[in-house]
C-alpha positions in Angstrom: 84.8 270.1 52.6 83.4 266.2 53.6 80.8 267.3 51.1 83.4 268.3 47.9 85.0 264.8 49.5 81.9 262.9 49.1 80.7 264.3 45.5 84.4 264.2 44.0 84.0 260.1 44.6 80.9 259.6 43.4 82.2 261.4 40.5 84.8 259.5 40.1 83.1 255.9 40.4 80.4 256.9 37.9 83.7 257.7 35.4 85.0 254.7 36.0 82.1 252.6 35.0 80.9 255.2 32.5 77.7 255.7 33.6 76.2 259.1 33.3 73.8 260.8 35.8 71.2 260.4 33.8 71.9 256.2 34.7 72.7 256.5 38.0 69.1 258.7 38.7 67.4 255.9 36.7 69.1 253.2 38.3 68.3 254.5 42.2 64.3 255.1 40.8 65.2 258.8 41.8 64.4 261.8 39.6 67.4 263.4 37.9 67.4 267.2 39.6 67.9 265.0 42.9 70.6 262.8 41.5 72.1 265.9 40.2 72.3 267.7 43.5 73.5 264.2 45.6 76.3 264.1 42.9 77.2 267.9 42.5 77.1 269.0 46.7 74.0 270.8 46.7 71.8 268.7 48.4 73.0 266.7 51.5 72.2 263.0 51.1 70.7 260.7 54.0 72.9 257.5 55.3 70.2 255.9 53.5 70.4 257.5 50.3 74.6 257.0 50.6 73.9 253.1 51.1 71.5 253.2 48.2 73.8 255.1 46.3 76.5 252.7 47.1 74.4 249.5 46.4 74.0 250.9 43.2 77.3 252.0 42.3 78.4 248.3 43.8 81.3 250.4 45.4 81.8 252.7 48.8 81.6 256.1 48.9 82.2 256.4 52.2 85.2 254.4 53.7 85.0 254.4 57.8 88.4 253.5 59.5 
């Protein structure tokens, strides 16, 4: 569920600055099968990828309360 959560967002931020996966992969320096699994659930992503990620994106993915 956390997962669909977590993917639906990144989703959604990549939309909103209309970046494809194809950008994002080439913008983390990652190949695109492993951005494509990060973004679609298949793969679970280390806090380290997630801050990458985020640093990248310039927004959270992950709120903590």
């Amino acid at each position: 569920m956390k997962q669909e959560l977590i993917s639906k967002r990144i989703k959604e931020i990549l939309a909103n600055n209309g970046w494809t996966l194809t950008e994002l992969a080439y913008k983390m320096d990652a190949d695109l099968a492993s951005a494509s699994r990060w973004v679609n659930g298949k793969q679970n992503m280390t806090i380290k990828t997630i801050e990458r990620m985020e640093y990248t994106l310039g927004e959270e993915i992950i709120s903590v309360l």
